[in-house]
C-alpha positions in Angstrom: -40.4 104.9 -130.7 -39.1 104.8 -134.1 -35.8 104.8 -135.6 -34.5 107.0 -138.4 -31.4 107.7 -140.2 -29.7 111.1 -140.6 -28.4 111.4 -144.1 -27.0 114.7 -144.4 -26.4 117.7 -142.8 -26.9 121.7 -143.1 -24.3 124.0 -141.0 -25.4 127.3 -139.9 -23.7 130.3 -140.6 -20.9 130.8 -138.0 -18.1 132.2 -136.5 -15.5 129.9 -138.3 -14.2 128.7 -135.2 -17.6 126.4 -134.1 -19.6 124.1 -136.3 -23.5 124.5 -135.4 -25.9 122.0 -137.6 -28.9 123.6 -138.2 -31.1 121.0 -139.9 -30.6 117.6 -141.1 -31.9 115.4 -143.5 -33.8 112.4 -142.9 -34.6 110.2 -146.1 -36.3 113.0 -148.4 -37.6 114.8 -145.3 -35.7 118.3 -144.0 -36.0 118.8 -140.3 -34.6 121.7 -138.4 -32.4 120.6 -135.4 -34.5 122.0 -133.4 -37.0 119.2 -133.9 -35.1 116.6 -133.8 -33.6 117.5 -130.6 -37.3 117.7 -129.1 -37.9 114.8 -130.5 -34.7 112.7 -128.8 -35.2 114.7 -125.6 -39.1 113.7 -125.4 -38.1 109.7 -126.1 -40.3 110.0 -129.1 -37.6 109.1 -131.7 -34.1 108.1 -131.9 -31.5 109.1 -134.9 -28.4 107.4 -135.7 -26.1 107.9 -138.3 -24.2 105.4 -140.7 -19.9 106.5 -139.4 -17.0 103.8 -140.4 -19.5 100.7 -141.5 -21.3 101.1 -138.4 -24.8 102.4 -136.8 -24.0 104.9 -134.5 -26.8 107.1 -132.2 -27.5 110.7 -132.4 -28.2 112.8 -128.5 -28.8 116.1 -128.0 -26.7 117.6 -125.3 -26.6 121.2 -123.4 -23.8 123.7 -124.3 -23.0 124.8 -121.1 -22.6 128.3 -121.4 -25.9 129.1 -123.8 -27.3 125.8 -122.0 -29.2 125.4 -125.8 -29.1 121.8 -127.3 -27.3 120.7 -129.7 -27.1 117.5 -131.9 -24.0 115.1 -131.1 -23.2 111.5 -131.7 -23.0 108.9 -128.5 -19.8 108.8 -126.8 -17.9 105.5 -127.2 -14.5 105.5 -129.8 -16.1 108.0 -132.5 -15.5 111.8 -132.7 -18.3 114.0 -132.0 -17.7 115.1 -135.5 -18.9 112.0 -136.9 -21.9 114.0 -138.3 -20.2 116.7 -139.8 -18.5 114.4 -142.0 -22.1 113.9 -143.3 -23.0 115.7 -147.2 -24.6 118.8 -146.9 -27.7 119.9 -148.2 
């Protein structure tokens, strides 16, 4: 499994009300979230992003409603929107 970092963000167009990252960045590379969500699900990669000096790992988890994935950070004492306060692309 290799490790990558998640440099940036893109937002897909919404209702103002929820955030929805549609693709991130990941050194020059542009990934839907799609893919990266497959990829964490499947074991084959793992993300983290860089959040207040410190490595922090990036899960997909099921909206319960839809029960589609969605990109998150792990629990612990960060927000879950620790990526969104990632630059857009």
């Amino acid at each position: 499994m290799a490790d990558y970092e998640i440099i940036a963000v893109r937002e897909a167009a919404g209702n103002g009300r929820t955030h929805h990252i549609a693709a991130v960045k990941v050194g020059e590379s542009l990934f839907l979230a799609d893919q990266i969500v497959d990829w964490i699900t499947a074991g084959t990669h793992r993300f983290w992003v860089w959040f207040h000096n410190e490595e922090v790992d990036v899960i997909a988890r099921e909206q319960g409603s839809s029960r589609r994935y969605y990109l998150t950070i792990a629990g612990g004492s960060f927000p879950p929107v620790a990526m969104l306060s990632l630059p857009r692309f």
